[in-house]
C-alpha positions as CSV (number, residue, x, y, z in Angstrom):
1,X,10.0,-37.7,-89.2
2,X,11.0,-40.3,-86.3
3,X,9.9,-44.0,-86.7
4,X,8.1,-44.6,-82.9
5,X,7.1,-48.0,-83.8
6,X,11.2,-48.6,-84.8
7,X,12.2,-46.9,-81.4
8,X,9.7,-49.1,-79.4
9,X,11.7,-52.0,-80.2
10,X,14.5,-51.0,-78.5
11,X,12.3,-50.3,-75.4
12,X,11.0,-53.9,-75.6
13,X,14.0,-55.4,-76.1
14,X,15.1,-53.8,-72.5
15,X,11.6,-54.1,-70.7
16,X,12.1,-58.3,-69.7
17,X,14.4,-59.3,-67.1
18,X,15.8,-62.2,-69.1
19,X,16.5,-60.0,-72.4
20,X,18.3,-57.7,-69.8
21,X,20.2,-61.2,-68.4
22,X,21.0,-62.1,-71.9
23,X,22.6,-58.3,-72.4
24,X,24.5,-59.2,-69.4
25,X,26.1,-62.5,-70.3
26,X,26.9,-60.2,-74.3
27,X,28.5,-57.8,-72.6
28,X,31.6,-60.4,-72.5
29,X,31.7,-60.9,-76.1
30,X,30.2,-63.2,-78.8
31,X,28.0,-66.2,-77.2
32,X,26.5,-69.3,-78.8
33,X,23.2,-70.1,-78.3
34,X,23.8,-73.2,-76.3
35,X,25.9,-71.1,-73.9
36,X,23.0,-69.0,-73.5
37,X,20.6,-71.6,-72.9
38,X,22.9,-73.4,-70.3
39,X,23.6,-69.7,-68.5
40,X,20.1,-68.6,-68.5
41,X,17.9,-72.3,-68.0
42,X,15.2,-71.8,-70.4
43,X,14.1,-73.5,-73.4
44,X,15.1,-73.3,-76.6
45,X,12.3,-71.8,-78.5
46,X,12.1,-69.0,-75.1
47,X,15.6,-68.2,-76.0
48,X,14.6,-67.8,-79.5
49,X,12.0,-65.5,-78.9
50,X,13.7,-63.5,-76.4
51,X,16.5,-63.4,-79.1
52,X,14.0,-62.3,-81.8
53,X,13.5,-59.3,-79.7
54,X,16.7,-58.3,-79.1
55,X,17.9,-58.6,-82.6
56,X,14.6,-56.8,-84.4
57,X,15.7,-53.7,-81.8
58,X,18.9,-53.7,-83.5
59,X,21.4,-54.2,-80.5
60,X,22.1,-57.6,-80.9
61,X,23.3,-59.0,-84.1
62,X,23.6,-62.8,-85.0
63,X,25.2,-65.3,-86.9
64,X,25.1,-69.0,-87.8
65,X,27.8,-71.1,-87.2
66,X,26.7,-74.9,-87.9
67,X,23.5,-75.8,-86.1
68,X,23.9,-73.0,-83.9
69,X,23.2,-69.1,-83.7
70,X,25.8,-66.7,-82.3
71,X,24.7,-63.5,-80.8
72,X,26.7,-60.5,-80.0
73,X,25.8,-57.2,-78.8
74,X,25.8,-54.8,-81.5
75,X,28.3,-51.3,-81.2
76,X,26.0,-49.5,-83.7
77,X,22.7,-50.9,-81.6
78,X,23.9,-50.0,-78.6
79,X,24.5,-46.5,-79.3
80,X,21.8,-45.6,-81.4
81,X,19.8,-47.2,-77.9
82,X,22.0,-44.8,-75.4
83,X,21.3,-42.0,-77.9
84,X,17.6,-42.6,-78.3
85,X,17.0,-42.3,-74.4
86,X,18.8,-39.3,-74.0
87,X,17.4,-38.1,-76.9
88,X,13.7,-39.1,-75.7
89,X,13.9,-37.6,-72.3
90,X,16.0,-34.2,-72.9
91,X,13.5,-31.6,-71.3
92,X,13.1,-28.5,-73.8
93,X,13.8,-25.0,-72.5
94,X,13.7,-24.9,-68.5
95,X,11.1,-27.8,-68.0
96,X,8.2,-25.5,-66.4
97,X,5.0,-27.2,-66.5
98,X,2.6,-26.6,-69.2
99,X,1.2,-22.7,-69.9
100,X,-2.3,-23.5,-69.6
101,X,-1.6,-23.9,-65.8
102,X,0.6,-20.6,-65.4
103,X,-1.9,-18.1,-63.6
């Protein structure tokens, strides 16, 4: 039985312009939190919530390291992401239109 609500997430987490920033800066490797704030120029508790959001989709991951969080884009996340869109817009058969329209 698929989980929508689970697979939402990962639409949300790529549906905001600074999550998809974020992503962007990941793609490089491991980042600390004040690197992201300093990249991005938003407050701490936006970066938090955007962060929230990515990691409760499962694509980022994070640690602590002293008084900071480090976040990396997860391998497993990001596939089970690239997998879930293909997955969600595969057409079955040829793609016609619905019967109830067929004449």
């Amino acid at each position: 039985m698929r989980n929508y609500a689970e697979d939402a997430k990962v639409f949300k987490a790529l549906c905001d312009e600074n999550r998809l920033r974020i992503l962007e800066i990941l793609r490089g490797g491991e980042k600390c939190a004040c690197v992201l704030l300093s990249d991005l120029q938003i407050s701490q508790s936006t970066l938090s919530y955007h962060m929230k959001i990515l990691c409760d989709s499962g694509i980022v991951v994070s640690r602590p390291e002293g008084k900071w969080m480090h976040y990396a884009i997860s391998k497993e996340g990001s596939l089970r992401a690239a997998q879930l869109l293909v997955e969600l817009t595969a057409l079955y058969g040829d793609g016609d239109s619905c019967s109830c329209c067929n004449a």
